[in-house]
C-alpha positions as CSV (number, residue, x, y, z in Angstrom):
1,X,-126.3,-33.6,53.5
2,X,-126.4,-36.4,56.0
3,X,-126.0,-40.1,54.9
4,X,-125.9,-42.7,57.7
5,X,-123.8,-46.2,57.0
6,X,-126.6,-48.5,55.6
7,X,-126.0,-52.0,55.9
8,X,-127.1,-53.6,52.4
9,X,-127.5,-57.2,52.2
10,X,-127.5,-59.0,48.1
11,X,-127.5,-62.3,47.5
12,X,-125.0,-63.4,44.7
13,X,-125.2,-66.3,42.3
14,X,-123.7,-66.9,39.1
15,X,-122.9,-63.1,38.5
16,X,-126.3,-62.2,39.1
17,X,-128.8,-60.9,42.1
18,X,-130.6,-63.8,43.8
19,X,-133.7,-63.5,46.1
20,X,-135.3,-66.0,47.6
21,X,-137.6,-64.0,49.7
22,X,-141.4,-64.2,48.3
23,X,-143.2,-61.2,48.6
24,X,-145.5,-60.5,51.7
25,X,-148.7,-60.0,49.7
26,X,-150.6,-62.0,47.0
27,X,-152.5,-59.1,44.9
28,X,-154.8,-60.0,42.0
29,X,-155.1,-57.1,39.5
30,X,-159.0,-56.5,39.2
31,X,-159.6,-53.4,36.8
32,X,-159.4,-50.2,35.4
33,X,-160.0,-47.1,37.5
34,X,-159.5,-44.5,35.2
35,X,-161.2,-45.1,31.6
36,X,-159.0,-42.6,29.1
37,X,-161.6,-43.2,26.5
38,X,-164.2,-41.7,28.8
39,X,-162.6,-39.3,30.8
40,X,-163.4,-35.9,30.7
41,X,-160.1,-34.3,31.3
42,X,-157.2,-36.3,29.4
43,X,-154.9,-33.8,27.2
44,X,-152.3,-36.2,26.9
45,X,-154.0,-40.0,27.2
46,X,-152.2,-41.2,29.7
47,X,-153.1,-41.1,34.0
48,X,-150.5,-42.0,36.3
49,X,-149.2,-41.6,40.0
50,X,-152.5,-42.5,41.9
51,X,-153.5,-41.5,45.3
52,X,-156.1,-42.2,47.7
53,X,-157.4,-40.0,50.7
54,X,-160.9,-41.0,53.1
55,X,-162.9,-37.9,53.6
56,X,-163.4,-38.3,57.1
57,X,-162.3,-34.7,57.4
58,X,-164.1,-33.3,54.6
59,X,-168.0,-32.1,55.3
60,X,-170.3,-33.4,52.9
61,X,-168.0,-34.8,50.1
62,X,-168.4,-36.1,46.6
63,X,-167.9,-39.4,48.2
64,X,-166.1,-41.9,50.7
65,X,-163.1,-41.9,48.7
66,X,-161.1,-38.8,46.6
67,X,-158.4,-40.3,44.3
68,X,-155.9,-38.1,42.6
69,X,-154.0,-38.4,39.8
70,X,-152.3,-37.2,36.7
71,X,-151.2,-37.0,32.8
72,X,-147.8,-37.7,32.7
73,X,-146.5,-35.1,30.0
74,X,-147.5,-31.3,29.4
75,X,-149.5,-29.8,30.4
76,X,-150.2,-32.0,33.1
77,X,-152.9,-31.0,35.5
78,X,-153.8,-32.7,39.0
79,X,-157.0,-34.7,38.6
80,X,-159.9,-36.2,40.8
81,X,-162.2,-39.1,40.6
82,X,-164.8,-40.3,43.7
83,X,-166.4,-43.0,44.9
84,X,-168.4,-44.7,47.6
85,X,-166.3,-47.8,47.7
86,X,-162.2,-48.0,48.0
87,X,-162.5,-50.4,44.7
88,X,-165.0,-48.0,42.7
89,X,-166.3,-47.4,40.2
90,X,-164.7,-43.6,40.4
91,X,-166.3,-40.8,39.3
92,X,-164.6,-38.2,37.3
93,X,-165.1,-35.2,38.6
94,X,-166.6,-32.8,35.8
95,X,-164.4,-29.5,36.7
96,X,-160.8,-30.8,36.4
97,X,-157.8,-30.2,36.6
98,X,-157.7,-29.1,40.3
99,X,-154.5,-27.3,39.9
100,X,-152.8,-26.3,36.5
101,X,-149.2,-25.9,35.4
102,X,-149.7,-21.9,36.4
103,X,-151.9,-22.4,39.1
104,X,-152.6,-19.1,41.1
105,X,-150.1,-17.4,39.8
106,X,-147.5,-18.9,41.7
107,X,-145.5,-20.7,39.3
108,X,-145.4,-21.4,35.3
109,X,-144.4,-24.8,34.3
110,X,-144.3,-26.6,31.6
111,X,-146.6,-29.4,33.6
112,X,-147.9,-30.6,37.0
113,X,-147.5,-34.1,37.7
114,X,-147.7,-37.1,40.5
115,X,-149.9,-35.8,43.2
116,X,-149.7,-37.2,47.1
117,X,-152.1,-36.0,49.5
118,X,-152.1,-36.8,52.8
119,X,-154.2,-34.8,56.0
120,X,-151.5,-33.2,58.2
121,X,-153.9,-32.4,61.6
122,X,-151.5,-29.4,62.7
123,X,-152.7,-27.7,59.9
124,X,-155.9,-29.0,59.9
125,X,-155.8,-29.5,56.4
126,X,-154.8,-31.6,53.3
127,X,-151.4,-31.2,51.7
128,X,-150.6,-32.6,48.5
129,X,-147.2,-32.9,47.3
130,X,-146.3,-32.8,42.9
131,X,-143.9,-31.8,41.0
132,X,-143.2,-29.2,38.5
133,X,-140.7,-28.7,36.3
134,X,-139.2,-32.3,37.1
135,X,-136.6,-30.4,39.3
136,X,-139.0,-29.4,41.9
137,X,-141.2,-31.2,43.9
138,X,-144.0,-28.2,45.4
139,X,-147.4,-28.5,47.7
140,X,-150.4,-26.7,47.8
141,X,-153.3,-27.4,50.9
142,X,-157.2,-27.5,51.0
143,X,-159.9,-28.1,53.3
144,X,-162.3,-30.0,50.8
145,X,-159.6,-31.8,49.1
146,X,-161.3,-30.1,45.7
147,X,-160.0,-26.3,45.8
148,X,-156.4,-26.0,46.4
149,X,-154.0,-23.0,47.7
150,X,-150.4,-22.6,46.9
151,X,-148.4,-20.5,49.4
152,X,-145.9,-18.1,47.8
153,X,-143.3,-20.1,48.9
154,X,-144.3,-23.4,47.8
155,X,-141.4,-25.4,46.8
156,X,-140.5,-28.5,49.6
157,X,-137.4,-30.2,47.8
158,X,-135.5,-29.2,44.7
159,X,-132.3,-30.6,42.6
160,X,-130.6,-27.3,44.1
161,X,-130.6,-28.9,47.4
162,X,-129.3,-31.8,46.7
163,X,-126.1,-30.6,44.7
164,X,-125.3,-29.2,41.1
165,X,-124.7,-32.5,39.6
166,X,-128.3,-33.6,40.6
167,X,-131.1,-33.2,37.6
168,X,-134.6,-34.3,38.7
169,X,-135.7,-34.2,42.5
170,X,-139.6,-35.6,41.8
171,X,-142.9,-38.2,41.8
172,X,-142.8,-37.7,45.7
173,X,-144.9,-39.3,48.4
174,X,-144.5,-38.0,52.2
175,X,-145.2,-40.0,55.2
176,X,-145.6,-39.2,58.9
177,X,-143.3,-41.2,60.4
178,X,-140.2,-40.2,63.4
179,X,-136.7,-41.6,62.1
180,X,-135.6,-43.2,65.9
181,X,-132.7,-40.0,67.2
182,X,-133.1,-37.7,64.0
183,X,-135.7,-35.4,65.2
184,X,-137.7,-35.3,62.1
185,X,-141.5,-36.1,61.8
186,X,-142.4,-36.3,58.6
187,X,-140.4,-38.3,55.6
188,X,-140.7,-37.6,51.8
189,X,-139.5,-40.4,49.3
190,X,-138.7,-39.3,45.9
191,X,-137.0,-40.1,42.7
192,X,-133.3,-38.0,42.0
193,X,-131.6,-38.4,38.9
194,X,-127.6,-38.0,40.1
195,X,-125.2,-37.3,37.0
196,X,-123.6,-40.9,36.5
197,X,-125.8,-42.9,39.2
198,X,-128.9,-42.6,37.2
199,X,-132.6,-42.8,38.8
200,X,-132.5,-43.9,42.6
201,X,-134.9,-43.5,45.5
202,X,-134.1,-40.9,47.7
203,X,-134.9,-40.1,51.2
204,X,-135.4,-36.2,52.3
205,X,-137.0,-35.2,55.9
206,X,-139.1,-32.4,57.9
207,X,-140.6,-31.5,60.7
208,X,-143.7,-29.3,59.3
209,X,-144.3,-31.1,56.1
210,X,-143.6,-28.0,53.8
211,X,-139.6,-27.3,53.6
212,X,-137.7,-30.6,53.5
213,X,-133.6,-31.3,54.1
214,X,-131.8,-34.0,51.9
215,X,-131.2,-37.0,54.3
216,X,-130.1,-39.6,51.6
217,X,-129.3,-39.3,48.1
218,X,-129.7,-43.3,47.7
219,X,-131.9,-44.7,50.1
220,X,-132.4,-47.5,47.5
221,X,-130.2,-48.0,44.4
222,X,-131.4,-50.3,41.5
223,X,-130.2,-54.2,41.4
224,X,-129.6,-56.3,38.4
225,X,-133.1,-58.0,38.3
226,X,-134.8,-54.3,38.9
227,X,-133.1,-52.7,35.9
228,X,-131.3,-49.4,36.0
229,X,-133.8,-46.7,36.7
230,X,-136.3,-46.7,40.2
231,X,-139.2,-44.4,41.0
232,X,-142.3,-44.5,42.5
233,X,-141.6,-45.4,45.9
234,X,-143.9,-46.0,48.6
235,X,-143.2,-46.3,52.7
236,X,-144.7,-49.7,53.8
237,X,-144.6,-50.6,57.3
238,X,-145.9,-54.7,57.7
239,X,-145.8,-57.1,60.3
240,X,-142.8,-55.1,62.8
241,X,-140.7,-54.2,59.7
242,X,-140.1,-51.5,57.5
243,X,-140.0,-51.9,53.1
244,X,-140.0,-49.2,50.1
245,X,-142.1,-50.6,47.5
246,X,-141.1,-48.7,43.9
247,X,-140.8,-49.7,40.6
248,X,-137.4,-50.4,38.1
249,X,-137.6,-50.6,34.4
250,X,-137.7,-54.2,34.8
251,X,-141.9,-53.8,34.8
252,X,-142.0,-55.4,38.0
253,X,-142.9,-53.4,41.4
254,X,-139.7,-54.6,43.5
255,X,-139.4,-54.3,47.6
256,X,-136.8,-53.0,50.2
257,X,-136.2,-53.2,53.6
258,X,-135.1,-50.4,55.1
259,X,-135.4,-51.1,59.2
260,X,-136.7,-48.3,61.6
261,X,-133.8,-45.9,61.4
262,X,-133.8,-46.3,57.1
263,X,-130.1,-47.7,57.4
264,X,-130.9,-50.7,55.8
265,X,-130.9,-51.9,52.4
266,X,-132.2,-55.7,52.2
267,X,-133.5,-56.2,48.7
268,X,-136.5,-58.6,49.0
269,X,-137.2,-59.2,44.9
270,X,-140.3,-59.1,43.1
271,X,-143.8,-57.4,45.3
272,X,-146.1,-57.4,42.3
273,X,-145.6,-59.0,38.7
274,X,-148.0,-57.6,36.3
275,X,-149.6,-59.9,33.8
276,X,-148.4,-59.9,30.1
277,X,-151.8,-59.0,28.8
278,X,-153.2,-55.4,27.8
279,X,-154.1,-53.7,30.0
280,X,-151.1,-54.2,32.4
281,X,-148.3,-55.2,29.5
282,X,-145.6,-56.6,31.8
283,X,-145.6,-53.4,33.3
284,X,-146.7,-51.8,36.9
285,X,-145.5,-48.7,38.6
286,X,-145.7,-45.8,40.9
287,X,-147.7,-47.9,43.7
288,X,-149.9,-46.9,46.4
289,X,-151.3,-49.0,49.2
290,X,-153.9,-48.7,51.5
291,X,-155.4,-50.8,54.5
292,X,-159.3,-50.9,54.1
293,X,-161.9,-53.6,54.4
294,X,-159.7,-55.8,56.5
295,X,-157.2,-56.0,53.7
296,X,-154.4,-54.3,51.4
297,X,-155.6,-52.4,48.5
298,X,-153.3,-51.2,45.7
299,X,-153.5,-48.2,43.5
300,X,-151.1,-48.6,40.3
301,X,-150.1,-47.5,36.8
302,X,-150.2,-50.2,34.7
303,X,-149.4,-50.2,31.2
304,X,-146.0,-49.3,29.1
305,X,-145.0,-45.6,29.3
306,X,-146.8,-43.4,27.8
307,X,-149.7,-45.6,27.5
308,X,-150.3,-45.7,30.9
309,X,-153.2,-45.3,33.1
310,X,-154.6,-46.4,36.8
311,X,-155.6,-50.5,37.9
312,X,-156.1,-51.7,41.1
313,X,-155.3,-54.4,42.9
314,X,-156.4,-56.1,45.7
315,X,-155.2,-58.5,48.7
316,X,-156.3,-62.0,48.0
317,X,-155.9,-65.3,50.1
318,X,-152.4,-67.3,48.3
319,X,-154.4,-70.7,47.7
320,X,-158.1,-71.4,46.4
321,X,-158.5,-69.0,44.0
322,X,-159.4,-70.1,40.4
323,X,-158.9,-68.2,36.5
324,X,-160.4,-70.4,34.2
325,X,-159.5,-68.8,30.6
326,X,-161.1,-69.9,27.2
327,X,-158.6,-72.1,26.5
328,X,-158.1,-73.9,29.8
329,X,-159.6,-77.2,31.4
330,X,-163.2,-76.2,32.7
331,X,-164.3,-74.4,29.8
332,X,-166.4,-75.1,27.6
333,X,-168.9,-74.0,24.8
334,X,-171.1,-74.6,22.3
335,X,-172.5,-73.4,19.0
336,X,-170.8,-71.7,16.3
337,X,-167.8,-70.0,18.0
338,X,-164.7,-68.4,16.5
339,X,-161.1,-67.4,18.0
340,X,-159.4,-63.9,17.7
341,X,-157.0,-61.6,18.9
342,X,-158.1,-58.5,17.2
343,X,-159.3,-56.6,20.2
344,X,-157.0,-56.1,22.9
345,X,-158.1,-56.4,26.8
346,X,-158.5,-60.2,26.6
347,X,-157.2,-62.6,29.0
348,X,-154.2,-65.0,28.1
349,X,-153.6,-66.1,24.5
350,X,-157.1,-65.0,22.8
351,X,-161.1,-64.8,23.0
352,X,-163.9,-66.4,21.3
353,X,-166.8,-64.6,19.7
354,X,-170.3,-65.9,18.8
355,X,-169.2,-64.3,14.9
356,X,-172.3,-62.5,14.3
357,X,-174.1,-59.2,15.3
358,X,-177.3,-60.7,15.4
359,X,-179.2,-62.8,17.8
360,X,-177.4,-66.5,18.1
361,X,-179.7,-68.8,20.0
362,X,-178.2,-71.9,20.7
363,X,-174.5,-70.3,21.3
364,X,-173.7,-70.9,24.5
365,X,-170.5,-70.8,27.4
366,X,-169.7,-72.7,30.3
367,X,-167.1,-72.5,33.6
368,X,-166.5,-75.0,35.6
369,X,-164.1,-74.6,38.4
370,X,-163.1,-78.0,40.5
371,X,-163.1,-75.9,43.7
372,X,-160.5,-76.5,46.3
373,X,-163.0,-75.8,48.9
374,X,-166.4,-75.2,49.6
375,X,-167.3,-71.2,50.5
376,X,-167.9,-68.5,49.2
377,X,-166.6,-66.9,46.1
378,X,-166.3,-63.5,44.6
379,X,-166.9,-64.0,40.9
380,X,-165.5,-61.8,38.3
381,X,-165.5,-61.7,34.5
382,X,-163.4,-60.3,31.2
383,X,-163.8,-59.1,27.9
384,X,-162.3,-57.0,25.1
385,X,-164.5,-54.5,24.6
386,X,-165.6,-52.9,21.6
387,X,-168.8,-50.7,20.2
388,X,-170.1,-54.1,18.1
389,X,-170.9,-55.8,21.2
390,X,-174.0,-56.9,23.1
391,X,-175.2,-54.0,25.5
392,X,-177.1,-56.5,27.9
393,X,-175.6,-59.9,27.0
394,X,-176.7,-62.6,30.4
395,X,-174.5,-64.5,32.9
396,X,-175.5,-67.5,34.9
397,X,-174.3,-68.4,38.1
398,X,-175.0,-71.9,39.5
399,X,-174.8,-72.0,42.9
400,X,-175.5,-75.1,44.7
401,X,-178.1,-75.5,42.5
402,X,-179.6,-72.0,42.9
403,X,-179.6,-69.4,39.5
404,X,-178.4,-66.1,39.7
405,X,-178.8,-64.0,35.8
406,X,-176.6,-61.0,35.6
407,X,-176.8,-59.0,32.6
408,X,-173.8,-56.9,31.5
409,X,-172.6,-54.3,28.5
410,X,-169.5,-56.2,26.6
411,X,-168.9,-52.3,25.1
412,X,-167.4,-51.3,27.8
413,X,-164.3,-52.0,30.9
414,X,-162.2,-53.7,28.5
415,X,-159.3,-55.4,30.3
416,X,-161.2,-55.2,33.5
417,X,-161.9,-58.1,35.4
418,X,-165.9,-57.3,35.8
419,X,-167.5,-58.7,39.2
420,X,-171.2,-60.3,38.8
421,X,-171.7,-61.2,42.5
422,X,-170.6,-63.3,45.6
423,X,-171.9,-66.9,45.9
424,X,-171.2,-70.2,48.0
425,X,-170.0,-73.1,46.2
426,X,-169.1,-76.6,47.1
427,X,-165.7,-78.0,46.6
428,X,-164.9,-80.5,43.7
429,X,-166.5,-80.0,39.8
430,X,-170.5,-80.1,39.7
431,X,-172.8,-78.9,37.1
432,X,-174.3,-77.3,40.4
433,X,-171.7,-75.1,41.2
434,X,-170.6,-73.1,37.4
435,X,-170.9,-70.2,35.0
436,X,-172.4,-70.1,31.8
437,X,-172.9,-67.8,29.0
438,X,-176.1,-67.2,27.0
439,X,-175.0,-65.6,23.6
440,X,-178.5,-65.8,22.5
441,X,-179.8,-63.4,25.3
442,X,-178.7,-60.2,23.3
443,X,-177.8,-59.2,19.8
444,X,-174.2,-58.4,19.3
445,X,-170.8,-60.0,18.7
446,X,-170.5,-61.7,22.1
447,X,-167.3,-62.3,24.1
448,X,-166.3,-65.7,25.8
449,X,-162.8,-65.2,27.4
450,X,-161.4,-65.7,31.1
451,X,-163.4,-66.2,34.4
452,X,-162.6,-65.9,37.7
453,X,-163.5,-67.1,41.7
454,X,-161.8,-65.5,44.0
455,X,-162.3,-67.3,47.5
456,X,-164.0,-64.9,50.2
457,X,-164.5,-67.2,53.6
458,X,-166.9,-69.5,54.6
């Protein structure tokens, strides 16, 4: 195995790791991708290890957009969802799993897990990278991204490679990028379990994308504030500089510089802090990024483990956005209104409820940003959702004067910040510029909870 010297650069203070780095990104969670209540396909309720292909090279496809993903435990199965949009809503596709824990014969595992597909033009096909047992990380290819092959010899990394005292070698993404004086073309990223060192990121390479060499057993190894156990990690090249984005068992996804020959270690801190709320639960993991619409867009599992399923994220601008909860200065409501914490999904501390099934005219709720600036907003809503709900309940948007009504189902997308439209808006407070609430528009136990403008330009 080949290890180059790494230079590693910590901060130390008071015993402890201190970074004073912020991270290069602000990303506002936005929803769920994957709904386990409604999906088709879930043997295990719980999604993880998202990824996200364009089907440029795919003729007539489902949609703009394939993502792929995963139950974590047995028996696994790789899984597909579509969409028009890089934000969604995805569509399940009806026939999953795509490949199976004895998929063509090939091999017979306990599960599949943690697919990565990425189009390899030599081939002229996709490859998609999982793993399975938890020793091996394997690919298959396709030319629709839907019907995948496994070659008889179909294993790209395994523990054996490594060393006997290695026990995992998986949850692998592979990127095309030239390590400067190595020779190598493509580089895989993977999570290896080391007998006394637990989990660390590791660094393999190749030049055809199917067998790949051990290059570093610990590309990465876990800090203090990350906690003891890394995975996930993700090649991110920004702005002339090269990171690892992963995640630790602190909840948090953590960042790395690594520099262009991956003999650096500069530990940046904190990329993404998921909120304490359901659906996230101070936990995010196994990211994946991706550059569309003139901005970053990330793919994540959110959730504690085994409870886990796919969010996204999205790249926002650091200053004038606003979340205006039910408890916070610019809310207001009135009528006969009553707190709770019964349903989970809310926003911050609880929700308010119109407490009746019936028809409550007069019940009413109200958001008022002050606005930082004038322009124009993306506006976005949240419930807990539940079956006792109002199927059409209506949304006002004042802007600059002008009424928007958007009517939406409260039974559904709990958790999910729930977007009702783009408007302008003057800066400052004004009855002119807001968001109300009409409880009274359907029958149901309506939901007041947490609002939010996200700026968009001018």
């Amino acid at each position: 195995m080949t290890h180059t010297m790494k230079f590693i650069a910590l901060t130390v203070l008071l015993g402890s790791f201190s970074f004073t780095q912020a991270a290069p990104l602000n990303l506002t969670y936005s929803h769920i991708v994957i709904d386990r209540d409604e999906a088709i396909y879930n043997p295990t309720n719980e999604f993880i290890f998202s990824s996200v292909i364009k089907t440029d090279h795919i003729a007539n496809p489902l949609g703009k957009y394939y993502l792929y993903y995963a139950p974590h435990d047995a028996p696994g199965g790789i899984s597909l969802a579509y969409a028009d949009n890089i934000q969604g809503p995805y569509t399940e596709y009806t026939a999953n799993p795509l490949l199976t824990n004895n998929h063509q014969g090939r091999f017979k595992v306990t599960h599949v897990s943690s697919p990565h597909v990425m189009w390899m033009p030599q081939y002229n096909k996709y490859i998609m990278y999982f793993h399975g047992e938890n020793t091996t990380t394997r690919w298959a290819y396709s030319t629709d991204g839907i019907n995948w092959d496994v070659a008889k010899d179909n294993i790209a990394l395994t523990t054996s490679m490594w060393g006997s005292n290695f026990s995992e070698c998986s949850y692998a993404r592979v990127f095309e990028y030239s390590i400067p004086g190595v020779g190598n073309r493509y580089v895989m990223m993977m999570m290896l379990i080391k007998s006394g060192h637990g989990r660390r990121i590791g660094l393999a390479i190749s030049n055809d994308g199917k067998k790949f060499t051990p290059y570093d057993e610990a590309l990465i190894s876990p800090t203090a504030d990350e906690g003891t156990q890394l995975s996930g990690a993700f090649y991110w090249p920004h702005n002339g500089k090269h990171y690892v984005v992963y995640h630790g068992n602190s909840g948090n996804l953590h960042y790395t510089e690594v520099g262009a020959r991956f003999n650096q270690e500069i530990h940046h801190g904190i990329f993404y802090n998921p909120e304490s709320s359901y659906p996230e639960a101070n936990k995010a993991s196994a990211p994946f990024l991706m550059w569309e619409n003139n901005r970053w867009n990330m793919f994540y599992d959110i959730g504690k483990r085994l409870d886990q399923t796919i969010g996204y994220a999205f790249e926002t601008p650091t200053t004038s956005n606003i979340t205006i909860d039910n408890t916070s200065n610019g809310f207001s409501f009135g009528g006969s209104w009553e707190t709770s914490t019964s349903t989970k999904g809310y926003y911050g501390a609880n929700y308010l409820h119109d407490n009746s099934a019936g028809t409550d005219t007069g019940d009413w709720a109200k958001w008022k940003p002050n606005f930082p600036r004038s322009g124009y907003y993306k506006v976005m809503v949240r419930w807990p959702a539940y079956s006792n709900r109002p199927n059409r309940v209506k949304y006002k948007i004042y802007s600059q004067g002008q009424v928007t009504e958007v009517f939406k189902s409260q039974q559904r997308k709990s958790g999910s910040w729930v977007y009702l439209g783009r408007f302008y808006f003057d800066a400052g407070s004004s009855e002119n510029n807001r968001l109300t609430l009409d409880a009274g528009s359907d029958s149901g136990y309506v939901i007041a909870d947490a609002a939010r403008f996200i700026f968009d330009g001018n």
